[in-house]
Residue, then its C-alpha position, 0 to 999 in steps of 0.5 A: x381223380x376217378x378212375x377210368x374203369x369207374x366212368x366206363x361203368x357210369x357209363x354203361x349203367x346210363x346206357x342200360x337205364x336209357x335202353x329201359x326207361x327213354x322212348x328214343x333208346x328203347x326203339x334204337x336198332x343197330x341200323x337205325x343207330x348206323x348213319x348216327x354212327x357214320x355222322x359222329x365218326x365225321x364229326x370227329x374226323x373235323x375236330x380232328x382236322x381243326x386241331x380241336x381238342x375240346x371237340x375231340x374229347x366231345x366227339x370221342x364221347x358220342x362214339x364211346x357212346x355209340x360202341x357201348x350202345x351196339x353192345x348193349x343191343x347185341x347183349x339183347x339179341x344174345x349176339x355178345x356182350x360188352x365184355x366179349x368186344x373188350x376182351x376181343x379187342x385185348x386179345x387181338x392186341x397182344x396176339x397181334x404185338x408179339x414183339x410186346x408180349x412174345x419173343x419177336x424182335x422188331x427194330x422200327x414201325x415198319x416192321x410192326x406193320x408188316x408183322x400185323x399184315x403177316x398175323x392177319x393173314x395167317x388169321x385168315x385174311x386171304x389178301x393183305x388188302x383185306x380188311x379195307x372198307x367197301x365204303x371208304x372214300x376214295x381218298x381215304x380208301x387209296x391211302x390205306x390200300x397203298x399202306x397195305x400193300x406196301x406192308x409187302x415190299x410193294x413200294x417205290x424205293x424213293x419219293x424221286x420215283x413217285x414224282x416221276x410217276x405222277x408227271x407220266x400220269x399227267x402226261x398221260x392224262x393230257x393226251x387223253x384230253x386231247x382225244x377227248x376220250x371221256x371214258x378213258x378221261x376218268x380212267x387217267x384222272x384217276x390214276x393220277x389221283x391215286x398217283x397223288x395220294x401216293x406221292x403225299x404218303x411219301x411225304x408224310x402228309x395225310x392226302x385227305x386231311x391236306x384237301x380237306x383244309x383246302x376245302x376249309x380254306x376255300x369256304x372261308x375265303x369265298x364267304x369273305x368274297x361274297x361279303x367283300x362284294x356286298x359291302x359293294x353292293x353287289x352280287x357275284x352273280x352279277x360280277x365279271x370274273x375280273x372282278x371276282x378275281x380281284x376281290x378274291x385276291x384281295x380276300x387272299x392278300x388279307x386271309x383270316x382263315x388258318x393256313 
């Protein structure tokens, strides 16, 4: 079997004859490579949400592709070279395990995230939330800032207490509905939301991966809808709601979609 440092190199010599002889490569900048970058990373996320092993190791070749690619035109602007990322990233590894590679005893996961939150911060961090991107999806986001913070004793002590906290967000919420305060309505609506994905850590689901298999499921079913209506000879447009209704039920009662 080749060894993986072999590949990494064929790799790398690919990328550097790609960079002098390809007219597509040679004109890559690392913005023009960003929002490739941003698609793959996606591309990625839903292979991963469909349990897709043939697309995970395809999608984790665009972005080792991707990574050595940066480095290659950083090496060009004498920014930093290939070498210096990985040796980089090593480094942080080992300072950051100290329970691997120094005398710090830990007795389970939580105690190694919160060793890491202390490290960053004596690295320089001023905030144990730092670190979290700007442009993170909401959902995403609110689950790694609740992850951080709780990496500091912030953390409700039971999944009872966050349910509690979502029925008085709710509660919350119907009464600003019910003074139709739009502004103060997202405000609510988000706190529940947040109070939501907090709830789904507790129970030990991804609150972004849950959705998007719903979102998933709904595709799937409403196209089986809409088929379902043109065996009929009909249109949705043109259908009551009672009728869509049934035909979603029906559609339901008969899923083909993953659960």
């Amino acid at each position: 079997m080749q060894e993986p440092g072999t590949a990494f190199l064929r790799l790398v010599t690919i990328m550097d004859e790609l960079r002098e002889k390809c007219p597509w490569d040679k004109k890559q900048t690392i913005q023009s490579l960003r929002h490739l970058s941003i698609e793959e990373t996606y591309e990625l996320a839903d292979a991963i949400t469909d349990n897709d092993w043939k697309g995970i190791k395809e999608e984790l070749g665009d972005l080792l592709l991707h990574i050595v690619f940066y480095a290659k035109i950083a090496t060009e602007e004498n920014q930093f070279t290939l070498q210096e990322v990985i040796n980089g990233v090593c480094e942080k590894l080992i300072v950051r395990h100290p329970h691997i590679y120094a005398d710090v005893s830990v007795n389970n996961e939580e105690d190694v995230k919160q060793n890491w939150e202390k490290i960053k911060l004596k690295e320089g961090k001023k905030s144990v939330l730092g670190g979290v991107p700007k442009s993170l999806p909401a959902m995403v986001k609110a689950m790694r800032l609740q992850d951080k913070s709780k990496q500091v004793g912030f953390e409700w002590e039971h999944t009872g207490q966050v349910w509690e906290k979502v029925e008085e967000e709710m509660k919350e919420l119907q009464e600003v509905v019910a003074a139709g305060d739009k502004d103060r309505i997202e405000d609510e609506l988000g706190d529940l939301f947040f109070s939501l994905v907090n709830y789904s850590r507790f129970l030990q689901v991804d609150a972004e991966n849950a959705l998007e298999r719903t979102n998933k499921k709904f595709i799937s079913r409403f196209t089986q809808m809409e088929a379902a209506a043109t065996a009929q000879n009909k249109f949705l447009h043109d259908m009551s709601l009672e009728e869509m209704d049934a035909l979603w039920n029906e559609v339901k009662k008969n899923s083909r979609d993953v659960k």
